[in-house]
mmCIF entry with sequence, helices, sheets and N, C-alpha, C, O atoms, coordinates in Angstrom:
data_MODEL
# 
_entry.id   MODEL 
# 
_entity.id                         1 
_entity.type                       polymer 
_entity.pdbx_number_of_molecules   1 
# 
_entity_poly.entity_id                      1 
_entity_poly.type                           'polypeptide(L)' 
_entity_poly.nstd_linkage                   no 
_entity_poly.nstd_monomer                   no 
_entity_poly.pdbx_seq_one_letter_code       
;(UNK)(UNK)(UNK)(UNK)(UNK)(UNK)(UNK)(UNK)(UNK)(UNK)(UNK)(UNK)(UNK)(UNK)(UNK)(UNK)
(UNK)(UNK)(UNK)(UNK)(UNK)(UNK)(UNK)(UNK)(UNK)(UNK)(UNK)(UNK)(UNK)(UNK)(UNK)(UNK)
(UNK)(UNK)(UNK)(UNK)(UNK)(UNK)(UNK)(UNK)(UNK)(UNK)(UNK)(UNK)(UNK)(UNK)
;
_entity_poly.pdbx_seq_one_letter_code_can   XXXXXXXXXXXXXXXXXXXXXXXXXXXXXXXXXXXXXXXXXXXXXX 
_entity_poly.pdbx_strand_id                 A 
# 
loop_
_entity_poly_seq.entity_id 
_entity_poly_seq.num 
_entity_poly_seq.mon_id 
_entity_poly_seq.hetero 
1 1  UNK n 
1 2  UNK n 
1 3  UNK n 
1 4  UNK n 
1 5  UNK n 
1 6  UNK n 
1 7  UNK n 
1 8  UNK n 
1 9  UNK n 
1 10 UNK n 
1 11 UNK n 
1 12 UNK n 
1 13 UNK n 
1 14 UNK n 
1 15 UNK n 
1 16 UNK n 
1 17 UNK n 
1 18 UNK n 
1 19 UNK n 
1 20 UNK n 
1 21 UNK n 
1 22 UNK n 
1 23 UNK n 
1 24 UNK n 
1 25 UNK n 
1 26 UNK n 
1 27 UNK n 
1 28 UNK n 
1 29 UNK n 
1 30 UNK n 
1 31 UNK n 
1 32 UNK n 
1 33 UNK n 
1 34 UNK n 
1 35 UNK n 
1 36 UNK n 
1 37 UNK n 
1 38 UNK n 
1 39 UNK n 
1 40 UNK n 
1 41 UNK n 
1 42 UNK n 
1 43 UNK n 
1 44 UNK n 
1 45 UNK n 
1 46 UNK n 
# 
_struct_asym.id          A 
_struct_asym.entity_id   1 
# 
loop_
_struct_conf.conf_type_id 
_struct_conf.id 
_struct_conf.pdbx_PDB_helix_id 
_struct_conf.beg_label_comp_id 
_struct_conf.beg_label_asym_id 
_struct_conf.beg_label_seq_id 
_struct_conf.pdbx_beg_PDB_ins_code 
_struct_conf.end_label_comp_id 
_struct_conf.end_label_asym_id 
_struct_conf.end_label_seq_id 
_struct_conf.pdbx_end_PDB_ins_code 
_struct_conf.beg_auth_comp_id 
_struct_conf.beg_auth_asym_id 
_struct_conf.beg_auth_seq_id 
_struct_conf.end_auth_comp_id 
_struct_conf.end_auth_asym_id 
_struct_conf.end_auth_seq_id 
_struct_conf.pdbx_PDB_helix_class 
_struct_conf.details 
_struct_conf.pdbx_PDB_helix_length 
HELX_P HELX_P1 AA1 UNK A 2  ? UNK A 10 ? UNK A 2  UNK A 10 1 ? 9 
HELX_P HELX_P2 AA2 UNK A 38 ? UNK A 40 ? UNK A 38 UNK A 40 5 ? 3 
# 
_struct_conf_type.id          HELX_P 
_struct_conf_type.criteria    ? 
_struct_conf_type.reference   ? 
# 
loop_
_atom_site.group_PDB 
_atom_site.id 
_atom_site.type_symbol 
_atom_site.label_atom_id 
_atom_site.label_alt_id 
_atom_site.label_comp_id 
_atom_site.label_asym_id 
_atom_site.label_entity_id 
_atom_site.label_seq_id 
_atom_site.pdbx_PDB_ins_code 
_atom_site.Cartn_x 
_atom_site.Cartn_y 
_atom_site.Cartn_z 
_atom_site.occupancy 
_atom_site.B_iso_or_equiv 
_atom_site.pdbx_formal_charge 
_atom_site.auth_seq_id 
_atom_site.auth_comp_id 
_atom_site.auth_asym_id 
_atom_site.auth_atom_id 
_atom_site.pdbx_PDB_model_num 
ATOM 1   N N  . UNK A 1 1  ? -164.346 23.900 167.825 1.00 0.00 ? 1  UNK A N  1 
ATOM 2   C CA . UNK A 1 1  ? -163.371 24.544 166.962 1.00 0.00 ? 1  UNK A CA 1 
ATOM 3   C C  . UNK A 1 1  ? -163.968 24.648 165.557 1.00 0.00 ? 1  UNK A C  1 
ATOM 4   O O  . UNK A 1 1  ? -164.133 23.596 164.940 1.00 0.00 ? 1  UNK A O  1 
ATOM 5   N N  . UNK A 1 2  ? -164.236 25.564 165.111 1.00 0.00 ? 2  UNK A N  1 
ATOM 6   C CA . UNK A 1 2  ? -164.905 26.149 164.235 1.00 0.00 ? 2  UNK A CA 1 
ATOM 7   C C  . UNK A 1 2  ? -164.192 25.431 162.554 1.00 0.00 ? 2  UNK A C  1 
ATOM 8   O O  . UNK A 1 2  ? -164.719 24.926 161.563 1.00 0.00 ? 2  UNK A O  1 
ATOM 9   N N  . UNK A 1 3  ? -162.567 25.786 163.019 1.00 0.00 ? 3  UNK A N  1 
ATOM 10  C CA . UNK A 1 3  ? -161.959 25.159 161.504 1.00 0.00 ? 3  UNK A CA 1 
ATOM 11  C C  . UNK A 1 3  ? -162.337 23.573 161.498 1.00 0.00 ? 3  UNK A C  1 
ATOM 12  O O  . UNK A 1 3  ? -162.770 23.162 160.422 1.00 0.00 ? 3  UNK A O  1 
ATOM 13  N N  . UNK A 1 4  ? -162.237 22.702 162.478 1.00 0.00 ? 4  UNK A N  1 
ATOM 14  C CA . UNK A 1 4  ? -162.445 21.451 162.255 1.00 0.00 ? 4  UNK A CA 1 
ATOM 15  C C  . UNK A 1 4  ? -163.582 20.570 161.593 1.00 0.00 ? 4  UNK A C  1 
ATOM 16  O O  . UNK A 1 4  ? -163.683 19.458 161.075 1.00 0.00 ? 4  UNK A O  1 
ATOM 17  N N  . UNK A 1 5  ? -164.552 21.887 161.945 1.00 0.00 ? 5  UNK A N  1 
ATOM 18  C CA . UNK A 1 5  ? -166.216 21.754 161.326 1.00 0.00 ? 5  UNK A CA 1 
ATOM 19  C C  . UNK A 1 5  ? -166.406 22.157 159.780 1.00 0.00 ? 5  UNK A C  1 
ATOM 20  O O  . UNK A 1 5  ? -167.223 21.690 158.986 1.00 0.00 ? 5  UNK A O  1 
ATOM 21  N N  . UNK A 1 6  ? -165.529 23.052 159.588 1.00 0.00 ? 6  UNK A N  1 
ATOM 22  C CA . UNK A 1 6  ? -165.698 23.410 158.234 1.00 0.00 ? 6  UNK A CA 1 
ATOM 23  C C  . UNK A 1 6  ? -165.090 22.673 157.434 1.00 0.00 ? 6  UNK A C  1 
ATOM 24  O O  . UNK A 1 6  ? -165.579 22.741 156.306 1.00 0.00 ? 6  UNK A O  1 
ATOM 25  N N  . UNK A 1 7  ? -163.648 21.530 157.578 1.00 0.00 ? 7  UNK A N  1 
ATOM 26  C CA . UNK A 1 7  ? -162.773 20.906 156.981 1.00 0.00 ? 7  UNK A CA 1 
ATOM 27  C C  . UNK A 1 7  ? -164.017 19.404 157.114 1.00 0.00 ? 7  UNK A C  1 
ATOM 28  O O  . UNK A 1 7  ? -164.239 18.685 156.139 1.00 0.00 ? 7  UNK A O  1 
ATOM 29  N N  . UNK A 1 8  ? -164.608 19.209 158.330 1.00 0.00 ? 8  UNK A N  1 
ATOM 30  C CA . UNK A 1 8  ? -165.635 17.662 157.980 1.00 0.00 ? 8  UNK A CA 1 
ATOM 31  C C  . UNK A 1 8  ? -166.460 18.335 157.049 1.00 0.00 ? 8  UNK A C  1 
ATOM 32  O O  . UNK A 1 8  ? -166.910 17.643 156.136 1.00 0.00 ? 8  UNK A O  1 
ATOM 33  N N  . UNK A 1 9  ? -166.716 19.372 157.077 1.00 0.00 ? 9  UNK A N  1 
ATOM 34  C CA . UNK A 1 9  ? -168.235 19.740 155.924 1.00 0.00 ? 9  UNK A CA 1 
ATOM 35  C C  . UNK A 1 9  ? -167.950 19.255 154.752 1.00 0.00 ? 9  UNK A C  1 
ATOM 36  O O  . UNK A 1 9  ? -168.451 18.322 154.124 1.00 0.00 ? 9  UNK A O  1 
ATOM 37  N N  . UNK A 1 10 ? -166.755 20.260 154.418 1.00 0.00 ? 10 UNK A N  1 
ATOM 38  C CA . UNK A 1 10 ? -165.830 19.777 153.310 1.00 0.00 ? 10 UNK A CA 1 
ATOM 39  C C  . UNK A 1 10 ? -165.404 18.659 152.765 1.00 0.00 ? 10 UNK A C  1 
ATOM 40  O O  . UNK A 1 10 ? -165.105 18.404 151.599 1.00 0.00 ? 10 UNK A O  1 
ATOM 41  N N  . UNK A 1 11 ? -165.403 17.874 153.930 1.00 0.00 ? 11 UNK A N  1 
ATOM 42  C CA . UNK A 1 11 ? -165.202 16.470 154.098 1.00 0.00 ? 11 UNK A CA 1 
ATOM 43  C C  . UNK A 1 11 ? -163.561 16.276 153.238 1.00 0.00 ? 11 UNK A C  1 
ATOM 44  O O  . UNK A 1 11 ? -163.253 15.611 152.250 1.00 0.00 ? 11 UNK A O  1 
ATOM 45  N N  . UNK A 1 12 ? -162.563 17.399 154.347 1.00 0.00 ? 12 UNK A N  1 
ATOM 46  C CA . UNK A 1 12 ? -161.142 17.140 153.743 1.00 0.00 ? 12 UNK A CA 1 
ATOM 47  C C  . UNK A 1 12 ? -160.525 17.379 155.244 1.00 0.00 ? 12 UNK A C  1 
ATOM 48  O O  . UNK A 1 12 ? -160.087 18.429 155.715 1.00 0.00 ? 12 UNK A O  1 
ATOM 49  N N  . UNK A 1 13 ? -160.613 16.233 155.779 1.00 0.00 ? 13 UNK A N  1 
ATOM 50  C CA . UNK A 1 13 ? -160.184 16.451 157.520 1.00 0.00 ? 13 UNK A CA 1 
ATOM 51  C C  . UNK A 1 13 ? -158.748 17.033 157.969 1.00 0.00 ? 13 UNK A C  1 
ATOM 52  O O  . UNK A 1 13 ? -158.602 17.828 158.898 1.00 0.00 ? 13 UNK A O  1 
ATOM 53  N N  . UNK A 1 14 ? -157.339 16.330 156.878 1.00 0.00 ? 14 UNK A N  1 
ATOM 54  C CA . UNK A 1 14 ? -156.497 16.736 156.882 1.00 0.00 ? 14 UNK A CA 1 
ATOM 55  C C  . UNK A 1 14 ? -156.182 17.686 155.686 1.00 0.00 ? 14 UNK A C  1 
ATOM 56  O O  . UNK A 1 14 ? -155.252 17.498 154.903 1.00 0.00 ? 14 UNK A O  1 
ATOM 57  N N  . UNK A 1 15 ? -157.129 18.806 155.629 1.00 0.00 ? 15 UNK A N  1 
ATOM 58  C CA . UNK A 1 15 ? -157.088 19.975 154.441 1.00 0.00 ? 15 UNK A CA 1 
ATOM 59  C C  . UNK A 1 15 ? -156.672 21.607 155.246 1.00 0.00 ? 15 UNK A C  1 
ATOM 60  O O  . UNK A 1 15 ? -156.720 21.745 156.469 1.00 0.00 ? 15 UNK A O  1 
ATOM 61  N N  . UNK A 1 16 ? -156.391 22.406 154.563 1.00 0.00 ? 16 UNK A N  1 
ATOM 62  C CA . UNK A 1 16 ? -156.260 23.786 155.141 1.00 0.00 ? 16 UNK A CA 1 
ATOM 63  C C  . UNK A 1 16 ? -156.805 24.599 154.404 1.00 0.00 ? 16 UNK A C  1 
ATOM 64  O O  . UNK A 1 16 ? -156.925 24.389 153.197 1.00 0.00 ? 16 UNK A O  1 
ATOM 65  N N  . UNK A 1 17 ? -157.136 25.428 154.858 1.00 0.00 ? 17 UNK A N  1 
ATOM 66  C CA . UNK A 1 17 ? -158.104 26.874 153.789 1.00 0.00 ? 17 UNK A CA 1 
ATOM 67  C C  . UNK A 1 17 ? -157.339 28.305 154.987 1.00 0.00 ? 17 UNK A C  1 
ATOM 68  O O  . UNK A 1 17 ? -156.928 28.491 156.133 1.00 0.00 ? 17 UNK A O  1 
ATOM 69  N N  . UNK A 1 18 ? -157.619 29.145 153.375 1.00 0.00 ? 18 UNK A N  1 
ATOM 70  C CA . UNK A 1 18 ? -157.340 30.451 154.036 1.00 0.00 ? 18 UNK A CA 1 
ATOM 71  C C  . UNK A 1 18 ? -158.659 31.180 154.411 1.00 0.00 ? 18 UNK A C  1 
ATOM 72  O O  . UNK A 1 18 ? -158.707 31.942 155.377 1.00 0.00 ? 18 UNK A O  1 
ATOM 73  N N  . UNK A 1 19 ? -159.518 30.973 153.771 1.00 0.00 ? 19 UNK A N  1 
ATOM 74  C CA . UNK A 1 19 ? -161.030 31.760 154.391 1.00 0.00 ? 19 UNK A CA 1 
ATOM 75  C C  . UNK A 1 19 ? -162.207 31.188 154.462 1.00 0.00 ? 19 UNK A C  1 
ATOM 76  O O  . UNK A 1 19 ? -162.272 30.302 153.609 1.00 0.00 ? 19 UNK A O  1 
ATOM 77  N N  . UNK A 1 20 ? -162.931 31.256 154.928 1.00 0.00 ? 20 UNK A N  1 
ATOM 78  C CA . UNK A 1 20 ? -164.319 31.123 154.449 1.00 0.00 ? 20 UNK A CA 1 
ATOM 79  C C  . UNK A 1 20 ? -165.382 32.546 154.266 1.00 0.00 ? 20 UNK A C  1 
ATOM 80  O O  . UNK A 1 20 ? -165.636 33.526 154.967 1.00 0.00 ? 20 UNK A O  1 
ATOM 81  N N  . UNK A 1 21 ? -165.730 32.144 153.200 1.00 0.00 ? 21 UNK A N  1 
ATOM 82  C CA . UNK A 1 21 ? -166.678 33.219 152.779 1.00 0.00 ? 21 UNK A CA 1 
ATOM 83  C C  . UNK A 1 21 ? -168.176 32.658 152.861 1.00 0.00 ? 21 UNK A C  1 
ATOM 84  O O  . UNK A 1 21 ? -168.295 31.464 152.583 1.00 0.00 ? 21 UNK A O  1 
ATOM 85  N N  . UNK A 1 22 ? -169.206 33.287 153.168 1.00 0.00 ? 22 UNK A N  1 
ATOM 86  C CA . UNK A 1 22 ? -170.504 32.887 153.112 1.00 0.00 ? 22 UNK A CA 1 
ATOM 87  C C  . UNK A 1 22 ? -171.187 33.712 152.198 1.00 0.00 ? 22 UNK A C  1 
ATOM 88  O O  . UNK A 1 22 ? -171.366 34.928 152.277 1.00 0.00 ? 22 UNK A O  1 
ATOM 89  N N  . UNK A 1 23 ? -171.672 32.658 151.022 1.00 0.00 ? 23 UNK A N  1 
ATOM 90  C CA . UNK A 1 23 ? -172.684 33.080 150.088 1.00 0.00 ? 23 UNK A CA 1 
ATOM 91  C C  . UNK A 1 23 ? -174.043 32.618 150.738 1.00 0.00 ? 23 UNK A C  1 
ATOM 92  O O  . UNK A 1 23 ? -174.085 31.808 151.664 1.00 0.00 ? 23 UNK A O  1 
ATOM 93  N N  . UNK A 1 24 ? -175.637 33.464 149.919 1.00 0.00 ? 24 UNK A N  1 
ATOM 94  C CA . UNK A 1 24 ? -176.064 33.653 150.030 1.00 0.00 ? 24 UNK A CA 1 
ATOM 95  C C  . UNK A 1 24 ? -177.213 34.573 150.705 1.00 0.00 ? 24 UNK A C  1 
ATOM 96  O O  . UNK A 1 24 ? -177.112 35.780 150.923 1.00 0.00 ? 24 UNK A O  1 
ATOM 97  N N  . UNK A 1 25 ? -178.160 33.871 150.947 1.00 0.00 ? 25 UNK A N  1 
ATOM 98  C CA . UNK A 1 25 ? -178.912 35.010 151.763 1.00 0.00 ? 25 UNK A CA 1 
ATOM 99  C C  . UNK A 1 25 ? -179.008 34.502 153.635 1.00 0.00 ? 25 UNK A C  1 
ATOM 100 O O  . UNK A 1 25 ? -178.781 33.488 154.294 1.00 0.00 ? 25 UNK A O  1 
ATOM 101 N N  . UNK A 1 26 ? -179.497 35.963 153.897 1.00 0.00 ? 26 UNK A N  1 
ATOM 102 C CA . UNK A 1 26 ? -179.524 35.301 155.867 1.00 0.00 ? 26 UNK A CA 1 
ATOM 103 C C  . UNK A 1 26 ? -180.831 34.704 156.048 1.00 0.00 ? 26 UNK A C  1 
ATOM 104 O O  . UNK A 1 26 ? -181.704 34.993 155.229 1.00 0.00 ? 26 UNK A O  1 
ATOM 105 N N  . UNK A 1 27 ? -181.097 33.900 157.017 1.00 0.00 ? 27 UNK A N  1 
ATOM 106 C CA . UNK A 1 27 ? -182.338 33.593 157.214 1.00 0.00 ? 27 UNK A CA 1 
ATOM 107 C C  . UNK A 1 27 ? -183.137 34.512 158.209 1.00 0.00 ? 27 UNK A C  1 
ATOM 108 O O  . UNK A 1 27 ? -184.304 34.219 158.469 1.00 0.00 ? 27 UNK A O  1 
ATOM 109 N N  . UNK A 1 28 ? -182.544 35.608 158.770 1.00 0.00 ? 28 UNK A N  1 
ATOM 110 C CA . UNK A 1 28 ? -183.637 36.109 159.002 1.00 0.00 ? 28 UNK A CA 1 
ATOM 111 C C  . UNK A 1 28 ? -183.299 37.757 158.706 1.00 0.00 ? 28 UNK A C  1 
ATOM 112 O O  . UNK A 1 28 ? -182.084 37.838 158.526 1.00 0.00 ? 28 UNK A O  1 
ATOM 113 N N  . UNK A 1 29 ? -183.622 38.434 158.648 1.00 0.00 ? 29 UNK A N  1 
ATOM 114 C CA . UNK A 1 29 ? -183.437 40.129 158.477 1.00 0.00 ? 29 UNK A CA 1 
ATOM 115 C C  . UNK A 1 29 ? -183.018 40.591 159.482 1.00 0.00 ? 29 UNK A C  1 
ATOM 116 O O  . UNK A 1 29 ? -183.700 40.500 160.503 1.00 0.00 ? 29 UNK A O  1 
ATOM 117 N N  . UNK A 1 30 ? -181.750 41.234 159.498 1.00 0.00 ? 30 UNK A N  1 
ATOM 118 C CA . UNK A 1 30 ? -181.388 42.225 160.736 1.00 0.00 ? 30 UNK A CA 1 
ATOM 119 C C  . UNK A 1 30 ? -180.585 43.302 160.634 1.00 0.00 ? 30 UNK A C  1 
ATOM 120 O O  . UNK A 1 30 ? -179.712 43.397 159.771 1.00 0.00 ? 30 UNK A O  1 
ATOM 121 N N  . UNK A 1 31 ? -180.907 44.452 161.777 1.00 0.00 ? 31 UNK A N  1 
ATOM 122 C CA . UNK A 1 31 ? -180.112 45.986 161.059 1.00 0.00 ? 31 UNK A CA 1 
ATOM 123 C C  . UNK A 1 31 ? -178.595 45.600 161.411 1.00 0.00 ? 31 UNK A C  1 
ATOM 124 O O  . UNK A 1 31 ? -178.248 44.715 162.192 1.00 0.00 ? 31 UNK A O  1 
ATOM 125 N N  . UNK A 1 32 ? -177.719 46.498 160.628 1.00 0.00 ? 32 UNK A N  1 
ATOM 126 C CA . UNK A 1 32 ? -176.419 45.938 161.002 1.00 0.00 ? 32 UNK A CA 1 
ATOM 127 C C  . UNK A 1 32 ? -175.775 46.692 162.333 1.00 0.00 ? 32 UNK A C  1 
ATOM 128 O O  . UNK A 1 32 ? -176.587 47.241 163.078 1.00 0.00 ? 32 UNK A O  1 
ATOM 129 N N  . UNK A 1 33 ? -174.424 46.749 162.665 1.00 0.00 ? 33 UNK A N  1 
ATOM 130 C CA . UNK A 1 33 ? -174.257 47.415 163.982 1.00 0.00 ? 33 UNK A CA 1 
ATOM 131 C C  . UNK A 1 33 ? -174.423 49.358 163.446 1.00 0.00 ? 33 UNK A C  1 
ATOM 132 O O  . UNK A 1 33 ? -174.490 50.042 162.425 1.00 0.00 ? 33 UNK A O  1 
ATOM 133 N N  . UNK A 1 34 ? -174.418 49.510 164.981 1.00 0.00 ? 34 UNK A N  1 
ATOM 134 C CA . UNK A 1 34 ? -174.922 51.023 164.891 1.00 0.00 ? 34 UNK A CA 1 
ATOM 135 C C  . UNK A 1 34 ? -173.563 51.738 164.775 1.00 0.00 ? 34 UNK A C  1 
ATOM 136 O O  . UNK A 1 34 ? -172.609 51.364 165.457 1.00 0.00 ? 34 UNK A O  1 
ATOM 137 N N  . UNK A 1 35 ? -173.453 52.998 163.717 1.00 0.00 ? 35 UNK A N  1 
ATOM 138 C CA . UNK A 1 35 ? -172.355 53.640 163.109 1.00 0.00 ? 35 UNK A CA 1 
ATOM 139 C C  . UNK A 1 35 ? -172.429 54.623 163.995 1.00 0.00 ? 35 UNK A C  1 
ATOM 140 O O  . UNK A 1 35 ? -173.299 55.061 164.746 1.00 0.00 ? 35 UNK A O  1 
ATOM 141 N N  . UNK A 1 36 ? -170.575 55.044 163.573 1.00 0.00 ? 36 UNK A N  1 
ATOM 142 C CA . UNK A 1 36 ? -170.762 56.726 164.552 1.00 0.00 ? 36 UNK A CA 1 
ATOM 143 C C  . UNK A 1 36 ? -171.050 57.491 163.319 1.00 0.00 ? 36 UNK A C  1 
ATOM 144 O O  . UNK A 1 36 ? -170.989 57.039 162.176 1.00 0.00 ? 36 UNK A O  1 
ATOM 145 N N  . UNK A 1 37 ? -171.413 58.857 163.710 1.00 0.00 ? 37 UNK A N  1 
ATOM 146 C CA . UNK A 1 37 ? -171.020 60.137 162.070 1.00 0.00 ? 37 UNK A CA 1 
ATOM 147 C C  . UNK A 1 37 ? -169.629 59.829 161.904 1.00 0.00 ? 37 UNK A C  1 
ATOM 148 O O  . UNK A 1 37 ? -168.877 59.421 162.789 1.00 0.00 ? 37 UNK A O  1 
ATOM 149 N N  . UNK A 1 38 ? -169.379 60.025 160.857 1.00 0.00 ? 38 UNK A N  1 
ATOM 150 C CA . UNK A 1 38 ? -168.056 60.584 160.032 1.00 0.00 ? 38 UNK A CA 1 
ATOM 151 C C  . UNK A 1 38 ? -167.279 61.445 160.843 1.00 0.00 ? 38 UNK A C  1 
ATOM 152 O O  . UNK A 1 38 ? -166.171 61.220 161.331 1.00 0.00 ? 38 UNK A O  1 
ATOM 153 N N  . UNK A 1 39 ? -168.148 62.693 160.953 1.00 0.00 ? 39 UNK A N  1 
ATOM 154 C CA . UNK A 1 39 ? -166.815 63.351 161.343 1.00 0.00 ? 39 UNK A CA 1 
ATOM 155 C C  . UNK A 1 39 ? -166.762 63.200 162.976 1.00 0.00 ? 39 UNK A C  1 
ATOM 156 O O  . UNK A 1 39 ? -166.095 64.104 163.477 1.00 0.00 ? 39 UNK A O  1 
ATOM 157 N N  . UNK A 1 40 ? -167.331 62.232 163.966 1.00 0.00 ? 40 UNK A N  1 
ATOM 158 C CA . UNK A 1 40 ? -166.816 62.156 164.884 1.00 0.00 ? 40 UNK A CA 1 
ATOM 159 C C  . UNK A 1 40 ? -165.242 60.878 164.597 1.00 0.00 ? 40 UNK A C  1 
ATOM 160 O O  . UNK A 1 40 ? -164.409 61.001 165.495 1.00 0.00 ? 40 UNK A O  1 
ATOM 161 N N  . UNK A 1 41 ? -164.977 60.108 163.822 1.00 0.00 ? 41 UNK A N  1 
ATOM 162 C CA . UNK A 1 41 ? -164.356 59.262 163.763 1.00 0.00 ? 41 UNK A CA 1 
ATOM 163 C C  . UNK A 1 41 ? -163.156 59.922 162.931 1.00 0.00 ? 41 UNK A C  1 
ATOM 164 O O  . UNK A 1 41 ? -162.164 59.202 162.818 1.00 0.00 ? 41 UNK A O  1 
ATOM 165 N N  . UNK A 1 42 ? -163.098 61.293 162.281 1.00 0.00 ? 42 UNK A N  1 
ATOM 166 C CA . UNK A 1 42 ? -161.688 61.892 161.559 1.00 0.00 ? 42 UNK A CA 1 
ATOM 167 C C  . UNK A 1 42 ? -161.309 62.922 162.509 1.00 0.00 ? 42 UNK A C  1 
ATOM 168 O O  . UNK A 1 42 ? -162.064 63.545 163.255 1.00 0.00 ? 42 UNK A O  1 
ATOM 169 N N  . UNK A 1 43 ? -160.047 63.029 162.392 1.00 0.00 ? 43 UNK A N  1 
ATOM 170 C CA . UNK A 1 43 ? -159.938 63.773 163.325 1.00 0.00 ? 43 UNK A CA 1 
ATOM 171 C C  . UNK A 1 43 ? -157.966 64.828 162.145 1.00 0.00 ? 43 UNK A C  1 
ATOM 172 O O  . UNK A 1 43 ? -156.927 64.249 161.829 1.00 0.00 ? 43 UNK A O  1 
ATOM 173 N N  . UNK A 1 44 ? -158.224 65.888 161.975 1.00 0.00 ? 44 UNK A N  1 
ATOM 174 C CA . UNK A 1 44 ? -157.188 66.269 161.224 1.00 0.00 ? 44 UNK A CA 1 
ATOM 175 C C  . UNK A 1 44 ? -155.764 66.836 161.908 1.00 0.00 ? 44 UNK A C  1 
ATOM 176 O O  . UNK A 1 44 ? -155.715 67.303 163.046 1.00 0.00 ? 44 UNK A O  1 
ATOM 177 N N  . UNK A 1 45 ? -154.835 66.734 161.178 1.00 0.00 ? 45 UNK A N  1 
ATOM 178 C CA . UNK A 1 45 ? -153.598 67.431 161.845 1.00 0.00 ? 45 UNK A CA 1 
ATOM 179 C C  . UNK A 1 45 ? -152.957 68.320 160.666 1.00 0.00 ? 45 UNK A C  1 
ATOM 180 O O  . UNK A 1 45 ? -152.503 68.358 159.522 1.00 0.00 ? 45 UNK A O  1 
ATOM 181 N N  . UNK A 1 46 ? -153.248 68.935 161.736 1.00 0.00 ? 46 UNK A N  1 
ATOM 182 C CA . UNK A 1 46 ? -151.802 70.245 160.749 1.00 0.00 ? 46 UNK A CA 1 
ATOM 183 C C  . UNK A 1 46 ? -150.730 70.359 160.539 1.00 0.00 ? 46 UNK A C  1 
ATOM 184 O O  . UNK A 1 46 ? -150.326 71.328 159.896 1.00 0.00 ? 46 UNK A O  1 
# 
């Protein structure tokens, strides 16, 4: 369980958080996921 690990890191066992954010950099380089075009994803109404 992912929250329980982040509250020992924290070292606040009976604590609550609304997010976690990750600073810094990644350790290794990678492309991100593959996009559609634009205009396959709009679609208009009249």
């Amino acid at each position: 369980m992912i929250k329980h690990e982040v509250l020992t890191f924290l070292e606040e066992p009976d604590g609550e958080f609304m997010a976690v954010i990750p600073v810094g950099y990644p350790s290794r380089v990678s492309e991100g996921p593959k996009k559609r075009p634009l205009a396959v994803s709009i679609r208009y109404l009249d």
